[in-house]
DSSP file (Angstrom, degrees, kcal/mol; ACC not computed):
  #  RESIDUE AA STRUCTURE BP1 BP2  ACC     N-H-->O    O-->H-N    N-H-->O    O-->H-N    TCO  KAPPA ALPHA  PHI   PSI    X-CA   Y-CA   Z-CA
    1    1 A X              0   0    0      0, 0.0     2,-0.1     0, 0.0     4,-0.1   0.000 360.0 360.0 360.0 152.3    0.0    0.0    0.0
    2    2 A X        -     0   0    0      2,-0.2     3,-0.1     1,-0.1     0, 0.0  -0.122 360.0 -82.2-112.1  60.5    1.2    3.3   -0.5
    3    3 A X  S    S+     0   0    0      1,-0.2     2,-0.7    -2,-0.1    -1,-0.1   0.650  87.6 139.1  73.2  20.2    0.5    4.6    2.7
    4    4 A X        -     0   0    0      2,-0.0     2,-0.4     1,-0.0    -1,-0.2  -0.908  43.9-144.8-103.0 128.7   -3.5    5.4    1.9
    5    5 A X        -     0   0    0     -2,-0.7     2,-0.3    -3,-0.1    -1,-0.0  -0.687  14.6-142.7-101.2 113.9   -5.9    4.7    4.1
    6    6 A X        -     0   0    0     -2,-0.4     2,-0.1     3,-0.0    -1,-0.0  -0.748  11.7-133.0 -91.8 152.5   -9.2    3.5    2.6
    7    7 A X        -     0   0    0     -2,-0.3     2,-0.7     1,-0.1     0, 0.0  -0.455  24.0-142.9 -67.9 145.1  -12.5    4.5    4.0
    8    8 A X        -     0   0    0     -2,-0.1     2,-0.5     0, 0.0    -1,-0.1  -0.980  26.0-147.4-113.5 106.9  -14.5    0.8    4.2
    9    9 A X        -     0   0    0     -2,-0.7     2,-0.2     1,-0.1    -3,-0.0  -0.603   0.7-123.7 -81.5 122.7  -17.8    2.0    3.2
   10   10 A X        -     0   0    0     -2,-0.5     2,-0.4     1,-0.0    -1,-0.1  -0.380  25.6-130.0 -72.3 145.6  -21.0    0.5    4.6
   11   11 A X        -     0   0    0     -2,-0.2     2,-0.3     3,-0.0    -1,-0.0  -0.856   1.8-137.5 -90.0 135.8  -23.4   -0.8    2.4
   12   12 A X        -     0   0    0     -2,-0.4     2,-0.6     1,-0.1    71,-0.0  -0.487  28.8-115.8-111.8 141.4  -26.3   -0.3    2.4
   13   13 A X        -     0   0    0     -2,-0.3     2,-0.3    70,-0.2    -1,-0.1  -0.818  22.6-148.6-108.9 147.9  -28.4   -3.3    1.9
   14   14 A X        -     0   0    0     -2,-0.6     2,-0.4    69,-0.1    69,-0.1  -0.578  12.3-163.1 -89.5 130.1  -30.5   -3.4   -1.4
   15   15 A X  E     -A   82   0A   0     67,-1.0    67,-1.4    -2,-0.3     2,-0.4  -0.985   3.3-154.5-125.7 142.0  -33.6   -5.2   -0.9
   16   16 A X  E     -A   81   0A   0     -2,-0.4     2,-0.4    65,-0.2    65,-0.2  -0.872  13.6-178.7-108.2 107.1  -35.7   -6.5   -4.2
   17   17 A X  E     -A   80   0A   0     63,-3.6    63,-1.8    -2,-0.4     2,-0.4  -0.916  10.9-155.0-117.2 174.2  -39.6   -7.1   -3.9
   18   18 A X  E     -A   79   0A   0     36,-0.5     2,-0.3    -2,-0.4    61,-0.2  -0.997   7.3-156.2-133.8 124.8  -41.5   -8.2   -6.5
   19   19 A X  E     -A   78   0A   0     59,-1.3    59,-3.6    -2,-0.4    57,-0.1  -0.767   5.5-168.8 -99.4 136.2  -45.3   -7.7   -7.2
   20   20 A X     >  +     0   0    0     -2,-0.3     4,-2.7    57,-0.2     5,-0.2  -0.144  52.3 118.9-120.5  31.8  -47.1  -10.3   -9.6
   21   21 A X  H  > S+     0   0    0      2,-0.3     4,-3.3     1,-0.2     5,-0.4   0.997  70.3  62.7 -66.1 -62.0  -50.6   -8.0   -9.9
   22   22 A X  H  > S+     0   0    0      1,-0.3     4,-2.1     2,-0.2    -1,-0.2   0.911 104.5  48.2 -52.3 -57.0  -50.0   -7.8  -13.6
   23   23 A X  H >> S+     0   0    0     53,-2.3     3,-3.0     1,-0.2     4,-1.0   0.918 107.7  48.9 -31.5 -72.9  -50.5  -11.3  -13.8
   24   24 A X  H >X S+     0   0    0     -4,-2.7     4,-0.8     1,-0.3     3,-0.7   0.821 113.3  48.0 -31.2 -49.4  -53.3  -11.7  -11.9
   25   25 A X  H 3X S+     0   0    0     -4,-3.3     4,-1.8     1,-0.2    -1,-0.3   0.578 108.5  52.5 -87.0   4.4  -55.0   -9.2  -13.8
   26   26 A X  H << S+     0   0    0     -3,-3.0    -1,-0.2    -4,-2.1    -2,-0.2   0.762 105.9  62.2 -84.4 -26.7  -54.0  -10.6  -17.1
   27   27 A X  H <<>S+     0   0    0     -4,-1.0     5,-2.3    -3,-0.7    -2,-0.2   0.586 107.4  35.2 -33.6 -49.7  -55.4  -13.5  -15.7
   28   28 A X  H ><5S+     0   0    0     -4,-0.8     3,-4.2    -5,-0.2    -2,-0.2   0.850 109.2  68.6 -81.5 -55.8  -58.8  -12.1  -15.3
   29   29 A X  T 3<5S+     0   0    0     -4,-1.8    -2,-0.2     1,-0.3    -1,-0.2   0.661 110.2  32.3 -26.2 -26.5  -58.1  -10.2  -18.6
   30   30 A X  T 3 5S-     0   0    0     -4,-0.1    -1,-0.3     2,-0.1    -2,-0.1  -0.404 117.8-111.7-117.7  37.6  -58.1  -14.0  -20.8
   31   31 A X  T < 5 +     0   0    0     -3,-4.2     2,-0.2     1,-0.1    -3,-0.2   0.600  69.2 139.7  29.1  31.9  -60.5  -15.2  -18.5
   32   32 A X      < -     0   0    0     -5,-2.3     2,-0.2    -6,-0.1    -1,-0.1  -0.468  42.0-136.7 -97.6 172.0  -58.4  -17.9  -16.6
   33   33 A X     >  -     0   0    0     -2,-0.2     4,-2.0    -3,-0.1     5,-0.2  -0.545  34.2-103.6-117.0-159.5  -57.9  -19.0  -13.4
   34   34 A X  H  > S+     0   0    0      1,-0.2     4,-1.4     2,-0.2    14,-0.1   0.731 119.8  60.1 -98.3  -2.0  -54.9  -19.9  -11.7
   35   35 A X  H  > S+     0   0    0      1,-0.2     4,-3.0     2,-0.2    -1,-0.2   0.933 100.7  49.7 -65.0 -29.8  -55.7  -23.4  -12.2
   36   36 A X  H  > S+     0   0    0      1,-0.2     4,-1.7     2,-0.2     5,-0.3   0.878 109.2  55.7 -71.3 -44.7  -55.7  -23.1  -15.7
   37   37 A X  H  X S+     0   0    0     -4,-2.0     4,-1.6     2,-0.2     5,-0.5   0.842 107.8  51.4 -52.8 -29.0  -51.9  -21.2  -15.5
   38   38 A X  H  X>S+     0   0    0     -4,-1.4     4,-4.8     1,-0.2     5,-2.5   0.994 110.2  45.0 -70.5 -54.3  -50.6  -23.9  -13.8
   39   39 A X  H  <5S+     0   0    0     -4,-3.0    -1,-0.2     1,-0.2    -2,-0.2   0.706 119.0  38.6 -68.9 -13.8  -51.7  -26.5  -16.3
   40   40 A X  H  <5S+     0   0    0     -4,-1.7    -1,-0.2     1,-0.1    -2,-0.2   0.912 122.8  46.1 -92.6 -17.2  -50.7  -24.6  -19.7
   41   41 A X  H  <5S-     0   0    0     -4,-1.6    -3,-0.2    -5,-0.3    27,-0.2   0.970 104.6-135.2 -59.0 -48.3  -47.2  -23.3  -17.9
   42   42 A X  T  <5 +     0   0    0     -4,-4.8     2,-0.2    -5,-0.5    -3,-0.2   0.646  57.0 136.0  89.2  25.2  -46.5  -26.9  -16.4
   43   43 A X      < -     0   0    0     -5,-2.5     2,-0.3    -6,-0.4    -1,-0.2  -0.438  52.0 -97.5-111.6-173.8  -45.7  -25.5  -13.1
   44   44 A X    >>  -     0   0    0     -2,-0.2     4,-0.8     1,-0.1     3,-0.6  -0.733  24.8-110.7-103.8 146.0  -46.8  -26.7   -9.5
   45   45 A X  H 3> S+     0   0    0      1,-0.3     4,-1.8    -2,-0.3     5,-0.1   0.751 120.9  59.8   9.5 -62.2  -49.4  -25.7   -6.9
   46   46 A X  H >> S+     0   0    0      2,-0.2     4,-1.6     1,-0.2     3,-0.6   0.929 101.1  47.9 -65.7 -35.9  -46.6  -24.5   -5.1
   47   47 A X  H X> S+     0   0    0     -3,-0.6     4,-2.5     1,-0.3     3,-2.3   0.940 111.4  60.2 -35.6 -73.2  -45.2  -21.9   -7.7
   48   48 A X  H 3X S+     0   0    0     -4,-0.8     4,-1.5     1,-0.3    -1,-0.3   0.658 104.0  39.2 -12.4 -57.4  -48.5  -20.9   -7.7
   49   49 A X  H <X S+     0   0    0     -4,-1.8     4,-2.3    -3,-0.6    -1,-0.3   0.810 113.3  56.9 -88.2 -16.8  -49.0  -20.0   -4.4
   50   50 A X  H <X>S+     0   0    0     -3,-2.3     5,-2.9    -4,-1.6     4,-0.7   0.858 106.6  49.4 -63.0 -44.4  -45.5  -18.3   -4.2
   51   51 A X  H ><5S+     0   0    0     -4,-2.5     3,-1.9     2,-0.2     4,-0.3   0.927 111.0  54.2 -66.1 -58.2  -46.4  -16.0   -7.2
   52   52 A X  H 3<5S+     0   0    0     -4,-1.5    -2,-0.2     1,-0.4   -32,-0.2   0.959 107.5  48.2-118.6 -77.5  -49.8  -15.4   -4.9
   53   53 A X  H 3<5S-     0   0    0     -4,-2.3    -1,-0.4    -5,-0.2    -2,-0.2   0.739 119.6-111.8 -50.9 -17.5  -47.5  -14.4   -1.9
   54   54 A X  T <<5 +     0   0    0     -3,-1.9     2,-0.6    -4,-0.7   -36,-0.5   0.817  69.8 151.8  77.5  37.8  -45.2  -11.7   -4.3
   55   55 A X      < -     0   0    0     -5,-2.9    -1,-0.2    -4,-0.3    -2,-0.1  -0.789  50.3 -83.1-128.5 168.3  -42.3  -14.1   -3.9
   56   56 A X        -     0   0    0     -2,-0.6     2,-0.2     1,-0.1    -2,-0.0   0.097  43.9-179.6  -8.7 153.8  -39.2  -15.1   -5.7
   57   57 A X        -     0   0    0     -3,-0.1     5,-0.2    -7,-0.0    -1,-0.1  -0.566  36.9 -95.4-143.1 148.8  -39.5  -17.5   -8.2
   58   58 A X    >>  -     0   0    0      1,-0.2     4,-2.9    -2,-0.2     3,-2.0   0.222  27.4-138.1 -43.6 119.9  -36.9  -19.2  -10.6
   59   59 A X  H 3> S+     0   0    0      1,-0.2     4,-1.5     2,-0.2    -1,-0.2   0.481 108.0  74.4 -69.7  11.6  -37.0  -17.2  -14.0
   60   60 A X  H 3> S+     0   0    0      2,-0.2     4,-1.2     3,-0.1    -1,-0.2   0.729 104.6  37.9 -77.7 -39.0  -36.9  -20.9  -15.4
   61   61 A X  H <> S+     0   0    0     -3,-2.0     4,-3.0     2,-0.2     5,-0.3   0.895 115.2  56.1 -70.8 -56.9  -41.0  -20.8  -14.0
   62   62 A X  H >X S+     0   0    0     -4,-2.9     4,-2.4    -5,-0.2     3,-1.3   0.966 108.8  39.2 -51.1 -48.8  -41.4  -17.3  -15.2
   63   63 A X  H >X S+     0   0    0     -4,-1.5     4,-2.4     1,-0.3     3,-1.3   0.965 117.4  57.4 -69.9 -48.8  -40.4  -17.6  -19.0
   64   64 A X  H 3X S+     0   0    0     -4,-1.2     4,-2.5     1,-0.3    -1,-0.3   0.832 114.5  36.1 -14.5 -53.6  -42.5  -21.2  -18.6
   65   65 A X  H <X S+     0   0    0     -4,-3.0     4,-1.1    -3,-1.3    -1,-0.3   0.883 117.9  52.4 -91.8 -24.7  -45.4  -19.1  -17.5
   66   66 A X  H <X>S+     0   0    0     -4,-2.4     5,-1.3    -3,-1.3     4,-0.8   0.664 110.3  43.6 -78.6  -6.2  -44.5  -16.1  -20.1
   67   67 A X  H ><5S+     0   0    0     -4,-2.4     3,-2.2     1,-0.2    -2,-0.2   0.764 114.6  59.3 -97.8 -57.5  -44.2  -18.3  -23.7
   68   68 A X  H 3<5S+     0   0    0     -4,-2.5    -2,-0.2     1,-0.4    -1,-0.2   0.737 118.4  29.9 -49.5 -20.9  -47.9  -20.0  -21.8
   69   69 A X  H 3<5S-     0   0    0     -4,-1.1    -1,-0.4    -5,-0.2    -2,-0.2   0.357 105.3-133.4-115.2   9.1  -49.2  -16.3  -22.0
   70   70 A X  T <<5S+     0   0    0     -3,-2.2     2,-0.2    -4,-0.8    -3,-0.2   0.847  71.0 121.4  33.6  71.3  -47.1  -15.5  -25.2
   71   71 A X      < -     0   0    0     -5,-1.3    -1,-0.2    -8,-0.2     2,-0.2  -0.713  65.1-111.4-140.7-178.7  -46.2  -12.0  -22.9
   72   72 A X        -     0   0    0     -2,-0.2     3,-0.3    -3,-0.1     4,-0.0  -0.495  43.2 -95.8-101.0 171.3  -42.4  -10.6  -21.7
   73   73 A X  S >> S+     0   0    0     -2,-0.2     4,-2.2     1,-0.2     3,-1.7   0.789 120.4  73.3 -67.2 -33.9  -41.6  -10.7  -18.1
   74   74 A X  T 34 S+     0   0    0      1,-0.3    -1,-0.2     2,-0.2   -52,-0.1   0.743  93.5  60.0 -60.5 -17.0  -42.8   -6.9  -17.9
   75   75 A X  T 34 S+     0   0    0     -3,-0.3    -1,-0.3     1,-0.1    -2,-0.2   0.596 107.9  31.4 -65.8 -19.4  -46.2   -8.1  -18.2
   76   76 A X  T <4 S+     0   0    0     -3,-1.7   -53,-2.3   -54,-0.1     2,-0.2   0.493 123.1  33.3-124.7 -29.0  -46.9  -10.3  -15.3
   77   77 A X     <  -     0   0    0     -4,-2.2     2,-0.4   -55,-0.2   -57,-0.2  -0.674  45.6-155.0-139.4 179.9  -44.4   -8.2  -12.8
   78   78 A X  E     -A   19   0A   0    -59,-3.6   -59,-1.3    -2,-0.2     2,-0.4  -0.993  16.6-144.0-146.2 170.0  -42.7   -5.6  -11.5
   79   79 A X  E     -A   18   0A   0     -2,-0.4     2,-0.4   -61,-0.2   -61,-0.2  -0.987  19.7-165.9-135.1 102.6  -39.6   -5.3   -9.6
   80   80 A X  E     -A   17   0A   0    -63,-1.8   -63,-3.6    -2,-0.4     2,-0.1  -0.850  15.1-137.1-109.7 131.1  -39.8   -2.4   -6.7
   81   81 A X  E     +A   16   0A   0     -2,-0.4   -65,-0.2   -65,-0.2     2,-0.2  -0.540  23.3 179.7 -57.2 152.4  -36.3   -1.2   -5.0
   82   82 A X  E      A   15   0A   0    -67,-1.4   -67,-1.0    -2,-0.1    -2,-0.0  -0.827 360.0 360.0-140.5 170.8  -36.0   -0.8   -1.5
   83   83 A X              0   0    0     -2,-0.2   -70,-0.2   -69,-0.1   -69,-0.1   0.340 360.0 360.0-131.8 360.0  -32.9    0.4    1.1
């Protein structure tokens, strides 16, 4: 070192939520229910109920659930910062 003292800066932790509304309501919008997503996605009961709760799920489910609704991922969610 050449005799400079670095500052070690906290961080601030980043937290990520996610909202699935847009689904839902895209949902009503084609008249399905959530049974009906499950079966054309090919995903599980539990996905289901995690997307219900606004939490993570594997973007391996999401594009599943987006080519079943022939949408992008900005369609079924949104992604809110908060510190």
């Amino acid at each position: 070192m050449n005799g400079i003292l670095k500052k070690k800066e906290k961080r601030k932790a980043l937290v990520m939520t996610v909202n699935y509304n847009k689904l839902w309501k895209m949902l009503i919008d084609k008249n399905m229910m959530k049974k009906d997503l499950r079966e054309a996605a090919g995903v599980t009961t539990n996905v289901i109920a995690k997307l219900g709760k606004n939490e993570h799920v594997s973007t391996e489910v999401l594009c599943k659930i987006c080519d079943a609704l022939n949408c992008g991922l900005d369609d079924i969610m949104e992604i809110k910062k908060e510190s």
